[in-house]
C-alpha positions in Angstrom: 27.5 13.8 10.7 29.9 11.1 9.0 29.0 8.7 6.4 30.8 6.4 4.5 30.5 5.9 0.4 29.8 2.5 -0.7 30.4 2.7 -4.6 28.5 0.5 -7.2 29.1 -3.6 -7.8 30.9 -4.9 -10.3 29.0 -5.5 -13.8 28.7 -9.1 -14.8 27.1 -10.7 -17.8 25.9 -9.3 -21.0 22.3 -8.2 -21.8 22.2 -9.4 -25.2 22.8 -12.1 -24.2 19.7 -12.1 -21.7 21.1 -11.4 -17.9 23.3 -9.0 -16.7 23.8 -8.1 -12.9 25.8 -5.8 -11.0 26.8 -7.3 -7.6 27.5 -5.0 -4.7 28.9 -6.9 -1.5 28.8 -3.5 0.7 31.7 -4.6 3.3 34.7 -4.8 1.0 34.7 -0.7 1.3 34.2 -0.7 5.3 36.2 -3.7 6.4 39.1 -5.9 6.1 38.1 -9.0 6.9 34.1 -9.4 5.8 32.6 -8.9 2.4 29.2 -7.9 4.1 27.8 -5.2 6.9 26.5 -7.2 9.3 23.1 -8.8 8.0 23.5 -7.3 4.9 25.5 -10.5 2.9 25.2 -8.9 -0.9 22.9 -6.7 -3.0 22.4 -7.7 -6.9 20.7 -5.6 -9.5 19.9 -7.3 -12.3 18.1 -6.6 -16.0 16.5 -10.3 -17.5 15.5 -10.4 -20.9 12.0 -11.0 -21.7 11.4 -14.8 -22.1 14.8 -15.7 -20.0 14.7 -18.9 -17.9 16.9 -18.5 -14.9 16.9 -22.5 -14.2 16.7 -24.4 -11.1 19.5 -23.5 -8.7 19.8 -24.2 -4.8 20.0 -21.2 -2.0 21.4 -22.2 1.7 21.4 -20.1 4.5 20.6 -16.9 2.9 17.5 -14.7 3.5 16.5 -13.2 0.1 14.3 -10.1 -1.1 13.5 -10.5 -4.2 12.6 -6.5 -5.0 10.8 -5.8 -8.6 10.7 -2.3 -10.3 9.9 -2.9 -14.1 8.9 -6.1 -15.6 7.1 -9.3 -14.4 9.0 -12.5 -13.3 7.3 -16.4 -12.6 9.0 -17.9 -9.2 8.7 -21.7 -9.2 10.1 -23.4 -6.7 10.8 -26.9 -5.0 8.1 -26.8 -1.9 5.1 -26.2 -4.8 5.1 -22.3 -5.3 4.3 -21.1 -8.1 3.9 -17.2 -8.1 3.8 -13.9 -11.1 6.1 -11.2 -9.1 6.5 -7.5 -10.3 6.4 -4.1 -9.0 3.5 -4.3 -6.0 3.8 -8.2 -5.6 7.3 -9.2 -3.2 8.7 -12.2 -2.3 11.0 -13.6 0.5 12.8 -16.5 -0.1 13.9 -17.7 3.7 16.4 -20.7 2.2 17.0 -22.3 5.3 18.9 -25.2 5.3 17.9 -26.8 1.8 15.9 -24.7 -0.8 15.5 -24.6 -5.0 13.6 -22.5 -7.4 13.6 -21.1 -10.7 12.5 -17.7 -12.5 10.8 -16.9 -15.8 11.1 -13.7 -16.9 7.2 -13.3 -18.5 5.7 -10.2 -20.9 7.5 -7.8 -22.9 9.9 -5.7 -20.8 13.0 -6.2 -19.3 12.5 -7.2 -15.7 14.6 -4.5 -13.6 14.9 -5.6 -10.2 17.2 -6.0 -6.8 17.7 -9.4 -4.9 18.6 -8.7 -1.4 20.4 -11.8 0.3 20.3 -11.0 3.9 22.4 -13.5 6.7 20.0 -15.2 8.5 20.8 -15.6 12.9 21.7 -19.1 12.7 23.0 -22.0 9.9 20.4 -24.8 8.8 16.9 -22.9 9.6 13.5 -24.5 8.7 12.9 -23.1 4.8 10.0 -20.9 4.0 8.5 -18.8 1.2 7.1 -15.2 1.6 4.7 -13.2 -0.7 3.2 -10.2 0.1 1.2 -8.2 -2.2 1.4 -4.1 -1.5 -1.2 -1.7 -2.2 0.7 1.2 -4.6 4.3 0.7 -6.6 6.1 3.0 -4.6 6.0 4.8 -1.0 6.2 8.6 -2.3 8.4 10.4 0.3 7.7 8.3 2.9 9.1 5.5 4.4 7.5 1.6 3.9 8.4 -0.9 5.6 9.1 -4.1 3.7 10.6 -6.5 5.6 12.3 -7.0 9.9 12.1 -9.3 12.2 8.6 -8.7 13.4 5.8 -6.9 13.0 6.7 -6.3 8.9 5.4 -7.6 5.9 7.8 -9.8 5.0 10.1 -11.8 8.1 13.8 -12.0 8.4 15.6 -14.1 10.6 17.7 -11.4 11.3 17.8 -7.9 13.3 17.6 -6.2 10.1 14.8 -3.9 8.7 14.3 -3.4 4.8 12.1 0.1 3.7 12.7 1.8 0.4 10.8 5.4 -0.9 10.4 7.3 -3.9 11.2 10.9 -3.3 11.1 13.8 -5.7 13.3 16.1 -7.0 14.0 18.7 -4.3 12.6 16.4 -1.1 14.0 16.1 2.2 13.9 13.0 4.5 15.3 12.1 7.5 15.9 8.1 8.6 12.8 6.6 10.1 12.3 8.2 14.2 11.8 4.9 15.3 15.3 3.3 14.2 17.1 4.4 17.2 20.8 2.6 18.3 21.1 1.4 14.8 23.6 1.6 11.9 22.2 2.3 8.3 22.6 1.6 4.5 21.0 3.6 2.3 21.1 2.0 -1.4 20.2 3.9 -4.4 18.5 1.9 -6.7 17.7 5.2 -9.5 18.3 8.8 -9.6 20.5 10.5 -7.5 20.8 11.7 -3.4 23.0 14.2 -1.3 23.9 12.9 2.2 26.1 14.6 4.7 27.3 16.7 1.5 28.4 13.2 -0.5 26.3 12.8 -4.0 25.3 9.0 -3.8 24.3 7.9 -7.3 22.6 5.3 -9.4 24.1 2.0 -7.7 25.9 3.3 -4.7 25.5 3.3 -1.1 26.0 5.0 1.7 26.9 3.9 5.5 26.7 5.6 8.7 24.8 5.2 12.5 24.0 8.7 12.5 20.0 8.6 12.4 19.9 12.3 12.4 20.9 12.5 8.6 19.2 14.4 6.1 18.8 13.0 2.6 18.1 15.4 -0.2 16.7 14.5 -3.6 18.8 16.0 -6.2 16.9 13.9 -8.9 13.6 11.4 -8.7 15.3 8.5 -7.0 13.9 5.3 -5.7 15.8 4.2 -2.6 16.4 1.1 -0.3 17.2 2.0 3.3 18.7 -0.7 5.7 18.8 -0.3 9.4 20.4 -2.9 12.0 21.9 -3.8 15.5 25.2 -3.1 15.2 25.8 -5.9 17.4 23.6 -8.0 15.4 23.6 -12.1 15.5 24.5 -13.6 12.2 25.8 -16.6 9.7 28.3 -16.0 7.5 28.1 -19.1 5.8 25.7 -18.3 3.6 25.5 -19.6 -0.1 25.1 -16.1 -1.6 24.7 -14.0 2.2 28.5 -15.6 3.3 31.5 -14.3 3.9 33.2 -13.8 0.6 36.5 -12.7 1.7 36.8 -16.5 4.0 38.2 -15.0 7.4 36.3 -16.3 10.4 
């Protein structure tokens, strides 16, 4: 059983001064020549203020999660949406070839969140906007599915497949039965795991396309899983979801 440690993004910004993110792009560990893992362009987590306007800014060509554990956020955007996000309520943000919106940042907590921008198959796409309200804050040691390219709550235009769990201190899980042929990311948003005898903590990844892993809970952790064709069609000419490291 092999895996590969992904460590955490680099810290930008300055949270009192409103916004500070940490961006991961997971393929500068694993390759030389693409700043992402196949559909998997770039992975943000952010803490906004209370009250912090995130203006009106263009997305092209990405695919984006927009993934809410504390806090409540307003999404505005260009084609008329106008939506409260937080903790059961998702969104997916399929920018296509032209797409704008904003965020407000509303109550009295910090909004603690991830955006996911996945690649999409192919450049210049018909834009779309995604909401899907879940049932319960988190999947307790169990796998949910969030978003994938069919048959999901939220579609990608890409062979990629986005679950996350909560799992207590002391649980074992094993990658979803049904992901077979597939390479993985496992992201952990909070707490702390044990894979293949590697400690993955607050921030960090792990890779591997051994679906026969065990993942051990050595503290409360909320994690993101992603599984996808290794062979998988994508752009890398994303806004945010490209190529950072500009080798074709």
């Amino acid at each position: 059983m092999t895996i590969t440690k992904i460590p955490a993004g680099r810290m930008r910004g300055d949270v009192s001064q409103g916004f500070w993110v940490e961006i991961l792009y997971p393929g500068l560990t694993l390759t030389s020549d693409d700043s992402g893992i196949g559909p998997i362009g770039r992975i943000d987590r952010a803490q906004v203020q209370p009250g912090h306007l995130i203006g009106m800014h263009p997305h092209k060509d990405d695919e984006i999660l927009t993934y809410i554990r504390d806090g409540e956020m307003l999404h505005r955007d260009t084609v008329g949406n106008e939506k409260t996000l937080d903790k059961t309520h998702f969104m997916m943000m399929n920018a296509g070839h032209t797409f704008q919106h904003e965020e407000l940042m509303l109550g009295d907590r910090p909004v603690r969140a991830l955006q996911i921008f996945l690649r999409p198959n192919a450049p210049d796409l018909q834009p779309m906007v995604q909401f899907h309200e879940f049932p319960k804050e988190d999947s307790v040691d169990r796998w949910r599915l969030i978003a994938g390219p069919s048959a999901a709550p939220l579609k990608v235009r890409s062979d990629v497949s986005v679950f996350d769990a909560h799992i207590a201190k002391g649980v074992h899980m094993r990658l979803p039965a049904e992901e077979t042929g597939r390479h993985f990311v496992l992201y952990v948003y909070a707490g702390k795991v044990s894979v293949a005898g590697e400690v993955i903590s607050e921030g960090e990844s792990a890779f591997t396309s051994d679906r026969d892993l065990e993942i051990s809970a050595l503290a409360a952790s909320d994690v993101v899983l992603f599984s996808f064709a290794p062979d998988a069609e994508v752009y890398r000419g994303g806004m945010f979801s490209g190529n950072q490291r500009r080798i074709a």
